[in-house]
PAGULO-796064 format. One record per atom (N, C-alpha, C): z, x, y; atom name. Coordinates in steps of 0.1 Angstrom, whole numbers. Layout:
BEGIN
Z, X, Y, CA
...
END
This chain:
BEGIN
-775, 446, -441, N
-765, 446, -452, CA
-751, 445, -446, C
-744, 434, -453, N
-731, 436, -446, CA
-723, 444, -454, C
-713, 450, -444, N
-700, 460, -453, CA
-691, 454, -449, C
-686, 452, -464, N
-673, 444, -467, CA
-659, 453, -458, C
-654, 443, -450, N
-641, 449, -447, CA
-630, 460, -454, C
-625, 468, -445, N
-615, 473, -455, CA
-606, 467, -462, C
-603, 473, -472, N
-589, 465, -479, CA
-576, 468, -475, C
-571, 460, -466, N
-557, 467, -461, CA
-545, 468, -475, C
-540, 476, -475, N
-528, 474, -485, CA
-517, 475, -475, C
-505, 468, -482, N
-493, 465, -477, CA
-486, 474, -483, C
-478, 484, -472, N
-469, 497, -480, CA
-452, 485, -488, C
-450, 491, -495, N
-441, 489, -503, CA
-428, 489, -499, C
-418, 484, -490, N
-406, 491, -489, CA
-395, 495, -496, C
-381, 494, -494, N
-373, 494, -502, CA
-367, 482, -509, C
-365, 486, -523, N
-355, 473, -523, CA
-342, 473, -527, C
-334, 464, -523, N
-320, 464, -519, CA
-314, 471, -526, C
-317, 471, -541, N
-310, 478, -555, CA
-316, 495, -554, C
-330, 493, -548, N
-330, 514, -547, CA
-325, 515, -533, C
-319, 509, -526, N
-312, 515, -516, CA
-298, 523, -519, C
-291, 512, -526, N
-277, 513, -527, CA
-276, 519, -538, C
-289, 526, -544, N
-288, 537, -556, CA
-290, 550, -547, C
-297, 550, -533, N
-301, 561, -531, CA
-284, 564, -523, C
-275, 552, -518, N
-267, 551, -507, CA
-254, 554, -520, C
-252, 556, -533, N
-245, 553, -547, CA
-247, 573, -548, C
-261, 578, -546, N
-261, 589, -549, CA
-257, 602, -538, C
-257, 592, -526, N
-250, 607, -515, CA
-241, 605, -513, C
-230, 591, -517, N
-216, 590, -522, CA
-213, 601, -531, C
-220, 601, -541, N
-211, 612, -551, CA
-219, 624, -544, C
-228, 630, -539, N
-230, 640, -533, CA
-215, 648, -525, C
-214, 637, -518, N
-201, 636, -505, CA
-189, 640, -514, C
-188, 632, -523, N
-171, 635, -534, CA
-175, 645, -541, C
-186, 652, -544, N
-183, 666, -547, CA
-181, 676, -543, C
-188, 673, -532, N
-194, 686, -521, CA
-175, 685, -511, C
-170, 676, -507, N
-162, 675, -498, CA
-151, 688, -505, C
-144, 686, -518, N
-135, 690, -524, CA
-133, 709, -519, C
-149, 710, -524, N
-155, 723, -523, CA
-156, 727, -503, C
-152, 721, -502, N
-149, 729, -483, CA
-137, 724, -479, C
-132, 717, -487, N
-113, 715, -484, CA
-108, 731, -490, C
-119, 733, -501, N
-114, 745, -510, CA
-114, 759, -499, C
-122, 755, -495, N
-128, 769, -490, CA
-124, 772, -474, C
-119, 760, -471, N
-110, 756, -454, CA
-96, 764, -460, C
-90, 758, -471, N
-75, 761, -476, CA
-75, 774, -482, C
-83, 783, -486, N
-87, 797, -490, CA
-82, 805, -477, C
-93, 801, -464, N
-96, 800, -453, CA
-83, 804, -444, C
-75, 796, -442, N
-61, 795, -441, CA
-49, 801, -448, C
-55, 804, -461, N
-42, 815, -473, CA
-44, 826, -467, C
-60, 831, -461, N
-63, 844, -462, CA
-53, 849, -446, C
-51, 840, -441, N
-52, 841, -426, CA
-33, 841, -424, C
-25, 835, -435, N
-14, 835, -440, CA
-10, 849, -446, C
-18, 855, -457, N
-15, 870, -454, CA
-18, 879, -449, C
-26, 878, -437, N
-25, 884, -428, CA
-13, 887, -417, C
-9, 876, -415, N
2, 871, -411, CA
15, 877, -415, C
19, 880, -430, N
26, 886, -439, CA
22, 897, -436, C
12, 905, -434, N
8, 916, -436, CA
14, 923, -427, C
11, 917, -408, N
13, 919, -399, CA
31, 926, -401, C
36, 912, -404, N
53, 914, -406, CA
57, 925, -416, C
48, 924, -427, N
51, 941, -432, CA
52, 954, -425, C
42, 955, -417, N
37, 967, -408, CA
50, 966, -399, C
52, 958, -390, N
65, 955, -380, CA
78, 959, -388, C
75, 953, -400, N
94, 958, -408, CA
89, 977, -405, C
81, 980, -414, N
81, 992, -415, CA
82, 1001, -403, C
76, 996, -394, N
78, 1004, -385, CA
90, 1010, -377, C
100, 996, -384, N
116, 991, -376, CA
122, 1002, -388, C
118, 1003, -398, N
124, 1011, -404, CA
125, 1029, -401, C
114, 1031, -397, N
110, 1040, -393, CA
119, 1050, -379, C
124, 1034, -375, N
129, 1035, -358, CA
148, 1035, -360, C
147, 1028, -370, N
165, 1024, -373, CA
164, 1026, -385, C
159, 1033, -395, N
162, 1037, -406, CA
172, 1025, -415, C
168, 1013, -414, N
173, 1003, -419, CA
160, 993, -422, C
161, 977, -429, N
158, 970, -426, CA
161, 959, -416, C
159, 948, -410, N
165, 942, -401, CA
174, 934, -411, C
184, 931, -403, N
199, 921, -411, CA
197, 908, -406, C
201, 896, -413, N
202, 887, -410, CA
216, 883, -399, C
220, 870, -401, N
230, 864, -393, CA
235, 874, -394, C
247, 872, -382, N
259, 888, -383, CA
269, 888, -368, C
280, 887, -370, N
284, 882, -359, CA
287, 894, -346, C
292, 891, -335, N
291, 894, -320, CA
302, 890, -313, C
302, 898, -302, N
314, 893, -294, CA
313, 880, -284, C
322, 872, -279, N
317, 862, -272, CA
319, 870, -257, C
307, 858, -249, N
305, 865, -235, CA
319, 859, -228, C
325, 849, -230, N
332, 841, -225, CA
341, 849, -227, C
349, 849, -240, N
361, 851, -244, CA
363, 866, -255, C
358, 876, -250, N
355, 889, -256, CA
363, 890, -270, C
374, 886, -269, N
385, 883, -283, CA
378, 877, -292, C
373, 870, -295, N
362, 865, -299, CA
353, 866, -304, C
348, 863, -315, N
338, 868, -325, CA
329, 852, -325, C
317, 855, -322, N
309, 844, -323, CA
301, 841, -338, C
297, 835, -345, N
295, 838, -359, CA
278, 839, -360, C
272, 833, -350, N
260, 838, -354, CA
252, 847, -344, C
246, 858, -345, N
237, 865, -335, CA
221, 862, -344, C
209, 872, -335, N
194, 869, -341, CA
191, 874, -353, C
180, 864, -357, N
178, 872, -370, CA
169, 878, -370, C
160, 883, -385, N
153, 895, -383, CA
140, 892, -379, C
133, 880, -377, N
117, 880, -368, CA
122, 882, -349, C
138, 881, -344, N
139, 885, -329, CA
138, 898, -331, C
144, 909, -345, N
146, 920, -341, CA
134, 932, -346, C
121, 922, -356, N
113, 927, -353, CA
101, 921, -343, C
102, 918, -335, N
91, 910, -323, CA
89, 930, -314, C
97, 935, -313, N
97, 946, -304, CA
81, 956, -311, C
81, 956, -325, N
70, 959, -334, CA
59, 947, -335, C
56, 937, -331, N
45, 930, -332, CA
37, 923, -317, C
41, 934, -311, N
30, 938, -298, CA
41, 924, -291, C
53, 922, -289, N
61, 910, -282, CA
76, 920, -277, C
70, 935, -273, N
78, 938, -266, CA
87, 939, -254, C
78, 925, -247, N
81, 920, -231, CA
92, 909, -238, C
89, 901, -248, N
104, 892, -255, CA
116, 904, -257, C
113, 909, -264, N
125, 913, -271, CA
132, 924, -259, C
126, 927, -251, N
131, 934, -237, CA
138, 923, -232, C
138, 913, -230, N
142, 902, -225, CA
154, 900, -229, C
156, 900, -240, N
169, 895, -249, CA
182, 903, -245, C
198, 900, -242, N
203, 907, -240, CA
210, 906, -250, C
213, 918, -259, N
219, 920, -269, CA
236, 917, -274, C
239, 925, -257, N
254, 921, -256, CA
261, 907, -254, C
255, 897, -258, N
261, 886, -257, CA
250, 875, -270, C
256, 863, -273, N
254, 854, -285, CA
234, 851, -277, C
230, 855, -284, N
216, 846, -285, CA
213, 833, -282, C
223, 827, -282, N
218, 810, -282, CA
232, 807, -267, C
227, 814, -258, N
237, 809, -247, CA
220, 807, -233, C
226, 798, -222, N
213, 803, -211, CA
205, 812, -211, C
211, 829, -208, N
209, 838, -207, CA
194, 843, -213, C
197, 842, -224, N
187, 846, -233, CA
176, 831, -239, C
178, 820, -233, N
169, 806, -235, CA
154, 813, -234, C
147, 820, -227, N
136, 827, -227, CA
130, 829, -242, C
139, 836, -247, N
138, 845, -261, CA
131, 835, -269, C
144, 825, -272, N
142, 815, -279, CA
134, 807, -280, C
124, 802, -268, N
117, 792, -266, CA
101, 801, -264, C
101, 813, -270, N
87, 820, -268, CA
83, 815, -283, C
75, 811, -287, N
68, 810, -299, CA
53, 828, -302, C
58, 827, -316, N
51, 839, -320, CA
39, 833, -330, C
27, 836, -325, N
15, 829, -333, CA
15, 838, -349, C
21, 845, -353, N
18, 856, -366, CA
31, 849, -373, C
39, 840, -369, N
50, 836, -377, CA
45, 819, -383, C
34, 817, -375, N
27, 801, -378, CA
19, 804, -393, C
23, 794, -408, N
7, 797, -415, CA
-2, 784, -409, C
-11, 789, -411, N
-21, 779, -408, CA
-20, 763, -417, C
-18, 767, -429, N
-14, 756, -435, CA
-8, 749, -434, C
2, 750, -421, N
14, 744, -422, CA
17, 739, -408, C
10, 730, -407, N
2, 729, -395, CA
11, 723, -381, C
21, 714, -386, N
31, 714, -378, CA
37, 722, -373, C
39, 734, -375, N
47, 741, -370, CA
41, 750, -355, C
26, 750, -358, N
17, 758, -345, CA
23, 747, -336, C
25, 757, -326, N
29, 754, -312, CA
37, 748, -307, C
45, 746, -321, N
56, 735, -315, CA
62, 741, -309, C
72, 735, -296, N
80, 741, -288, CA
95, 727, -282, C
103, 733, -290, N
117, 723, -288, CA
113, 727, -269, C
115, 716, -262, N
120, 720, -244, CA
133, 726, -239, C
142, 719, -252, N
158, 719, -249, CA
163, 710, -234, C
179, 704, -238, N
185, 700, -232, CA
197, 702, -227, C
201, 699, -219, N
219, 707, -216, CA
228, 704, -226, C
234, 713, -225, N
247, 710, -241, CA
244, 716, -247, C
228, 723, -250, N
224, 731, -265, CA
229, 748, -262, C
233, 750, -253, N
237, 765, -252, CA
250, 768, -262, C
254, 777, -271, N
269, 777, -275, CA
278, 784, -266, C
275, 789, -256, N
290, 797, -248, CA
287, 789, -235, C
273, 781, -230, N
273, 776, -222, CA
271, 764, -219, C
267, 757, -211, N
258, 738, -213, CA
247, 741, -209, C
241, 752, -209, N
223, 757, -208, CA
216, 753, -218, C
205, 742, -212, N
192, 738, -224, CA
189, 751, -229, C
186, 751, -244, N
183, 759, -255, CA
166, 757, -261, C
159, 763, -254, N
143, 757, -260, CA
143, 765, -274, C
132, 760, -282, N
130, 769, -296, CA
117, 765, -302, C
116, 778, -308, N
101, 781, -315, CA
104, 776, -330, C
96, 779, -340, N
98, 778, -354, CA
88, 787, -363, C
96, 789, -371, N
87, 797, -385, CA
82, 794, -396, C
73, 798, -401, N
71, 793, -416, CA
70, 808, -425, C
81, 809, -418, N
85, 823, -430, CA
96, 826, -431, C
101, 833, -446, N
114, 836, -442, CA
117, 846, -450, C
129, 857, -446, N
131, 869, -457, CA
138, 864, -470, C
143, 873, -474, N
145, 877, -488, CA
160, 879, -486, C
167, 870, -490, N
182, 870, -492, CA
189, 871, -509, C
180, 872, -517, N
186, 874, -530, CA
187, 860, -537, C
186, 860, -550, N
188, 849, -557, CA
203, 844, -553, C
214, 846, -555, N
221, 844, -549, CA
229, 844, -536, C
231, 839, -528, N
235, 839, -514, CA
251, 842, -512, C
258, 851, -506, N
276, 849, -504, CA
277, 850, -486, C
278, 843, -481, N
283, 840, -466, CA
296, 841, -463, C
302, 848, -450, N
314, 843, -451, CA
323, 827, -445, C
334, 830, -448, N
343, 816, -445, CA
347, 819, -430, C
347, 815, -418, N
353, 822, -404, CA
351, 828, -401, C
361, 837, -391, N
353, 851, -389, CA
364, 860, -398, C
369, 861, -410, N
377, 869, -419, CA
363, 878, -424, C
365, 890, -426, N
362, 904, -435, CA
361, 894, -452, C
350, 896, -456, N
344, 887, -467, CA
338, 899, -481, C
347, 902, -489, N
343, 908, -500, CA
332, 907, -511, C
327, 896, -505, N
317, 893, -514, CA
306, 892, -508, C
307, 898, -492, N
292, 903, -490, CA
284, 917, -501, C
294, 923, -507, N
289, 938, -515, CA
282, 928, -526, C
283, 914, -529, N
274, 909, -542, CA
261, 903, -536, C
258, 907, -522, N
248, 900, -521, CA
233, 915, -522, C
223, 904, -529, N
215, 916, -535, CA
197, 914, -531, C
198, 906, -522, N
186, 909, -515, CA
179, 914, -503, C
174, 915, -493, N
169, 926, -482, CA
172, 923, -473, C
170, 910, -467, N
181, 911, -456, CA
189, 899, -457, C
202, 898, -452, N
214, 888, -456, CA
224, 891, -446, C
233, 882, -446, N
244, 883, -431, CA
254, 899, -435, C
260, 907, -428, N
262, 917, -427, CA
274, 918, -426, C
281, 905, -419, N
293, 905, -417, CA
306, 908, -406, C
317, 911, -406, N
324, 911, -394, CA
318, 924, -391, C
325, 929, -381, N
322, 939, -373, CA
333, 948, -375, C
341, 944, -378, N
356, 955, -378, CA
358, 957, -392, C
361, 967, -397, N
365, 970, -411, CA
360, 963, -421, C
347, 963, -418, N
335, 961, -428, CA
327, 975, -435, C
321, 976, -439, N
315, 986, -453, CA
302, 979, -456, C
298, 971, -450, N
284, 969, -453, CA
276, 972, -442, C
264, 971, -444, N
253, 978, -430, CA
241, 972, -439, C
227, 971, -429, N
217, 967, -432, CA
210, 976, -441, C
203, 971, -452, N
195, 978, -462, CA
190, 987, -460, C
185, 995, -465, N
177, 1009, -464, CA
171, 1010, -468, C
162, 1020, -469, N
149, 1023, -479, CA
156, 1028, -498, C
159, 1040, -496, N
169, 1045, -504, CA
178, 1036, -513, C
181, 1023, -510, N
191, 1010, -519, CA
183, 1003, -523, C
169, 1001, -524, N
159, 995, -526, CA
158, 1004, -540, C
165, 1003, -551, N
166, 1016, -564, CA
154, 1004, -572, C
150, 997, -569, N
139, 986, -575, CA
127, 990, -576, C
122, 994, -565, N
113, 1002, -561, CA
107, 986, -549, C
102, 993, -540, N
94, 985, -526, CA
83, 978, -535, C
78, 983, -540, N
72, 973, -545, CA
74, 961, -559, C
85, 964, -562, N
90, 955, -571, CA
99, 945, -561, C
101, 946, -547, N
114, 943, -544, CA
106, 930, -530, C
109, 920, -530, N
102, 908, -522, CA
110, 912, -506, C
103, 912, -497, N
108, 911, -480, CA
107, 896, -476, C
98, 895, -474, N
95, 882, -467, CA
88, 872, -475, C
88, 857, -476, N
74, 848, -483, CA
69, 835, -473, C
66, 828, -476, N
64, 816, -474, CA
77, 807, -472, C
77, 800, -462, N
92, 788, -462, CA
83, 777, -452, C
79, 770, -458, N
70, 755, -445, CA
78, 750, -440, C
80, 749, -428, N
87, 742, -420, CA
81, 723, -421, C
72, 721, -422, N
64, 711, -423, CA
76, 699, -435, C
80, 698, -447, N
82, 691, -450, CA
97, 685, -451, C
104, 695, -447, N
119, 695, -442, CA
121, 688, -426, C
112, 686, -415, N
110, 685, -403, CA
107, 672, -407, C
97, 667, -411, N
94, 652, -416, CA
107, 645, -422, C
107, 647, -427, N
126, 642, -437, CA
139, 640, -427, C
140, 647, -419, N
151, 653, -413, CA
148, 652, -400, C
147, 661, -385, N
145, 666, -377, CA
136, 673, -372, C
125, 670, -363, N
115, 683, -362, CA
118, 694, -354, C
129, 691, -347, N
134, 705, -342, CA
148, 713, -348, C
149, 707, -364, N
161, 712, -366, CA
156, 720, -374, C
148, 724, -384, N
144, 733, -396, CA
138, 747, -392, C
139, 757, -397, N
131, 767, -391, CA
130, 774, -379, C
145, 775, -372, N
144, 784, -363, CA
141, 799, -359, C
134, 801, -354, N
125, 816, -359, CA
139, 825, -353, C
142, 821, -343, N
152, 834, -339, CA
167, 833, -346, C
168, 819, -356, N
180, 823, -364, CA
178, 829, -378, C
193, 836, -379, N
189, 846, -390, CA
198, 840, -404, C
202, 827, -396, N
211, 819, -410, CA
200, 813, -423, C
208, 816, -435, N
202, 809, -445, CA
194, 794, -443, C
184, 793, -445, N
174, 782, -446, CA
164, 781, -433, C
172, 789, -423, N
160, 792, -413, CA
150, 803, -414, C
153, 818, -411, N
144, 829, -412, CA
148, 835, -426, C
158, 827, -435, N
162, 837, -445, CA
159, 823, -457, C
160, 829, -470, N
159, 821, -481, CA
163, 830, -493, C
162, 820, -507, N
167, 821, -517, CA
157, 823, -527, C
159, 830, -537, N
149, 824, -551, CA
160, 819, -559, C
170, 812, -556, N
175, 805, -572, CA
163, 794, -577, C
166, 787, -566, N
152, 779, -574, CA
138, 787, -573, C
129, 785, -582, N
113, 790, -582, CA
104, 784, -568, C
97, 788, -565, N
88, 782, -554, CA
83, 768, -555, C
85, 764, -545, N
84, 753, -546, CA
89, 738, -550, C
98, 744, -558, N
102, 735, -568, CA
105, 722, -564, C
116, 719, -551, N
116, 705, -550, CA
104, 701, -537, C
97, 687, -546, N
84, 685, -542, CA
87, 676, -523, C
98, 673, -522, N
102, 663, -511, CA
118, 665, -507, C
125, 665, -495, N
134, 669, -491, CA
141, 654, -502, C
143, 642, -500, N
151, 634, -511, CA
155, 645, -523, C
143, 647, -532, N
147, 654, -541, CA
158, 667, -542, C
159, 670, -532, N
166, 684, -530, CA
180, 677, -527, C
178, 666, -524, N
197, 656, -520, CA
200, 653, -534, C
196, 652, -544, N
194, 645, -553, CA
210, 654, -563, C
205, 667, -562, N
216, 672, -568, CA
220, 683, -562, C
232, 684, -566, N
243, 692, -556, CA
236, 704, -551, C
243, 707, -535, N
242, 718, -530, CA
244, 734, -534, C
236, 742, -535, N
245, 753, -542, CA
244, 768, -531, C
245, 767, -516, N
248, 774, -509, CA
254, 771, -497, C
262, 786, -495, N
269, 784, -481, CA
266, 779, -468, C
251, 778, -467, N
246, 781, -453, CA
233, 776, -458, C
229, 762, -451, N
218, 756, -453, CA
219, 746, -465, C
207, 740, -468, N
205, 733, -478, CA
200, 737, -489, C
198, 729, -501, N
187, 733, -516, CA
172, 737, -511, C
166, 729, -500, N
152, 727, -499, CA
150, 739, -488, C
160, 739, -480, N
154, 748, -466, CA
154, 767, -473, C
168, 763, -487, N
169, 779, -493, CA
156, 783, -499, C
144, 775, -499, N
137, 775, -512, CA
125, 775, -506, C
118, 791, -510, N
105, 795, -504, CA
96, 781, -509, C
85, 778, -500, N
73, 770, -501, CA
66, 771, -492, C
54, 763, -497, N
43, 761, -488, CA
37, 755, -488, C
23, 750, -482, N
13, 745, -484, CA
3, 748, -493, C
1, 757, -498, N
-8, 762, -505, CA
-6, 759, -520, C
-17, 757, -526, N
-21, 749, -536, CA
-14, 761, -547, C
-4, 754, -559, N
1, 759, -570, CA
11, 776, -569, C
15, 778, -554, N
24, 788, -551, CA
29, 792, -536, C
31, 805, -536, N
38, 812, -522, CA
29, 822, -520, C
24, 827, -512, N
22, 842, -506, CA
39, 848, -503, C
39, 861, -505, N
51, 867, -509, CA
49, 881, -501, C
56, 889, -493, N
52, 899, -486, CA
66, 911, -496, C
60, 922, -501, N
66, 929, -506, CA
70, 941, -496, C
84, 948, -501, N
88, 958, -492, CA
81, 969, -488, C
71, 971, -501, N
61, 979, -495, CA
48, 979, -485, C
49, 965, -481, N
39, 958, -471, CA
27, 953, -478, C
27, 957, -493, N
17, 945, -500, CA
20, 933, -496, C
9, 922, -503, N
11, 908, -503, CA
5, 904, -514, C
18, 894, -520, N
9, 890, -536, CA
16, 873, -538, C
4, 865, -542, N
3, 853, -542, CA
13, 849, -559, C
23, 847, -556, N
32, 842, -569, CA
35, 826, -574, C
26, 820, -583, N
27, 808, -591, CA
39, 806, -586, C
40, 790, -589, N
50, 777, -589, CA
59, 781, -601, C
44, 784, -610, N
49, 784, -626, CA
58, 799, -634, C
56, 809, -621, N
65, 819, -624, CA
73, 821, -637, C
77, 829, -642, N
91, 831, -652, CA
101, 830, -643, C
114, 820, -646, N
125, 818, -639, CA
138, 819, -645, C
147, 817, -642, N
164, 811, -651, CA
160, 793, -646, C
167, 787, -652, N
171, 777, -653, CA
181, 777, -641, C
175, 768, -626, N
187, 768, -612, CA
197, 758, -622, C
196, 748, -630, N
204, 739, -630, CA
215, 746, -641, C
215, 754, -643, N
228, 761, -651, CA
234, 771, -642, C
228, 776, -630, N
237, 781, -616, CA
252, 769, -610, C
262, 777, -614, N
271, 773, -612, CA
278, 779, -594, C
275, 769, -579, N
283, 775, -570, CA
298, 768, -569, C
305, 780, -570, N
319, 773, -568, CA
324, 774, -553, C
319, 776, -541, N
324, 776, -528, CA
323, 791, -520, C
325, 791, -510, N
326, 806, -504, CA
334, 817, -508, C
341, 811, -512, N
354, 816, -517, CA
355, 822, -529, C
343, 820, -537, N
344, 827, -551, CA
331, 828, -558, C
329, 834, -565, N
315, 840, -571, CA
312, 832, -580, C
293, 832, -575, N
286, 824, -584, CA
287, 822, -599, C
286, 807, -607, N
290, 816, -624, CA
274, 804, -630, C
274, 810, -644, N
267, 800, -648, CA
272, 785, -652, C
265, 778, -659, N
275, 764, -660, CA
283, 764, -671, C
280, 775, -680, N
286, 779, -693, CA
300, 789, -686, C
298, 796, -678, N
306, 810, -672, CA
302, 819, -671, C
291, 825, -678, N
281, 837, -674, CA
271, 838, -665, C
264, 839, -663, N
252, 839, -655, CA
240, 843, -663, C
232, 831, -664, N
219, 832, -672, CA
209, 848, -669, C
205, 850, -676, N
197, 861, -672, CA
187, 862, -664, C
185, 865, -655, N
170, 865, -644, CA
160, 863, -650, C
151, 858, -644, N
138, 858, -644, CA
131, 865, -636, C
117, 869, -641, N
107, 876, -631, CA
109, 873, -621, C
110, 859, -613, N
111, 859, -597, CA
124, 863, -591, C
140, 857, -602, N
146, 866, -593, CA
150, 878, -598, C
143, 883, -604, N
145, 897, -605, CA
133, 908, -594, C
123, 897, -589, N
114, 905, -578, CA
129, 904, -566, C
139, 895, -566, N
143, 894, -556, CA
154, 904, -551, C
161, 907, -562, N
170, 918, -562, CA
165, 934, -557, C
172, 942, -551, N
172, 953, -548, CA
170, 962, -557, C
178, 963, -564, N
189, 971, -570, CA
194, 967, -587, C
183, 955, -592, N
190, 952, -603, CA
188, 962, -615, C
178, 971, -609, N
173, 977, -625, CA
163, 974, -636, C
154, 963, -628, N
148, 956, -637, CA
137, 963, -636, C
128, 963, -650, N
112, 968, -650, CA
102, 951, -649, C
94, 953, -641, N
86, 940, -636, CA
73, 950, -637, C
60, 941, -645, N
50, 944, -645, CA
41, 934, -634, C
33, 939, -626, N
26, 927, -616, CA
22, 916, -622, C
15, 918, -637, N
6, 906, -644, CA
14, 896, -650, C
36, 901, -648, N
44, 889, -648, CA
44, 878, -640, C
35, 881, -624, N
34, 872, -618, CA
23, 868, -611, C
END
């Protein structure tokens, strides 16, 4: 008896249309799934930003602890050259708290008695501090200016430099002085740390705990300032000097809300309204999606919307160094939650869930 052969069957493969259904469905797999670990990389990075802030809380505090102050911004010095002499800027407050963030071989380094930005002290300057980098802000890790001769100011010593993506708390409004004259309208400035002023027959001194009548935790120290999109626009080694303590580098503003101008053009767009720096460099931001991380005087940290309660900046009227801010009408619009987190001393009641 014969037995019939097996029946081979032919497997089936794909065809061209269930491929590019199967190749159609881990496309959208990929565009969903991707969003969701950009999310969770940029969480990733916020969390690692206030820590960061956190770090600098602890360091203020501790400086307060030691000098019963907070650190002061810009503030002038005698020259090494010409002792007669008043140099207009010395360091600001991440050189003078580095001594509290375990970078007490830098700030031993620095010599006090003469301008910061001469040879001497080029060391200082050109040490980069990893707790002043956010992660988000990605240009700024590691950058390091080399410096070239000419950049010293009392000398022709290359000037190297680090950068920050943070900056204190100067008050909604900013008053700098004109030269080196005694400047009466340092007493209107009302945020935590700000330039301090001449040295002789002056009456102002760095903040305290005690002037802080706001309460530390109503009252903003440090936030968010990206070096990242002012560097692109402009200069990558001009924005964000960590060891200066002038407005738009280690210091900032809330007249405008966070964020607000989306690109350095925009911030050219309409007039300047401070003494020292620009619109965009005065104006906390960051990378992070819809706000700022914000480090409060009591060494909290709290994440404050774009969309904040504000005043209206474009009814901020600056009339020059020389004379006090007005509104566009002549008054001054009434604060908003953010600058009223920013003031010391205004007397305002702020609930957290305003921001």
């Amino acid at each position: 008896m014969l037995i019939p052969p097996p029946v081979r069957r032919h497997r089936r493969g794909f065809t061209l249309i269930e491929l590019l259904v199967v190749i159609a469905i881990i496309a959208v797999l990929i565009a969903l799934l991707l969003p969701a670990v950009q999310a969770a990389r940029e969480a990733a990075r916020r969390a690692q930003c206030t820590n960061n802030l956190k770090q600098l809380g602890l360091a203020a505090h501790n400086y307060v602890s030691v000098n019963e102050t907070f650190p002061m911004g810009d503030f002038f010095s005698r020259s090494a050259v010409n002792p007669a002499n008043l140099i207009r800027q010395q360091f600001g407050p991440w050189v003078a708290l580095s001594q509290f963030l375990e970078q007490g071989a830098a700030y031993n380094s620095l010599n006090t008695s003469i301008c910061i930005y001469v040879g001497q002290n080029a060391t200082v300057n050109g040490i980069g501090l990893s707790v002043l980098w956010c992660p988000s802000d990605a240009g700024v890790i590691g950058l390091r200016y080399p410096g070239k001769a000419g950049d010293g100011w009392d000398d022709n010593a290359p000037l190297p430099m680090t950068f920050s993506s943070y900056a204190t708390n100067l008050g909604a409004l900013y008053y700098y002085p004109r030269g080196d004259t005694n400047f009466a309208f340092l007493n209107s400035n009302t945020g935590v740390v700000y330039h301090v002023g001449h040295p002789l027959g002056t009456s102002i001194s760095p903040v305290k705990l005690a002037s802080i009548t706001d309460g530390t935790s109503n009252t903003l120290f440090a936030g968010d300032h990206a070096y990242g999109e002012v560097a692109k626009a402009t200069n990558p080694f001009g924005p964000n000097w960590w060891s200066s303590g002038l407005g738009g580098d280690t210091t900032a503003s809330t007249l405008y809300p966070p964020n607000f101008f989306k690109t350095w053009a925009a911030s050219q767009a309409v007039p300047n309204k401070f003494p020292s720096g620009e619109n965009y460099t005065n104006t906390f931001n960051s990378y992070h999606a819809g706000g700022c991380n914000f480090l409060l005087c009591d060494g909290s940290v709290r994440f404050i919307k774009n969309t904040v309660n504000s005043w209206n900046p474009f009814q901020i009227q600056y009339n020059g160094r020389t004379a006090l801010y007005t509104g566009a009408g002549g008054a001054l619009p009434p604060p908003g939650v953010y600058q009223a987190l920013s003031t010391r001393n205004g007397g305002e009641v702020i609930s957290s869930d305003a921001y």
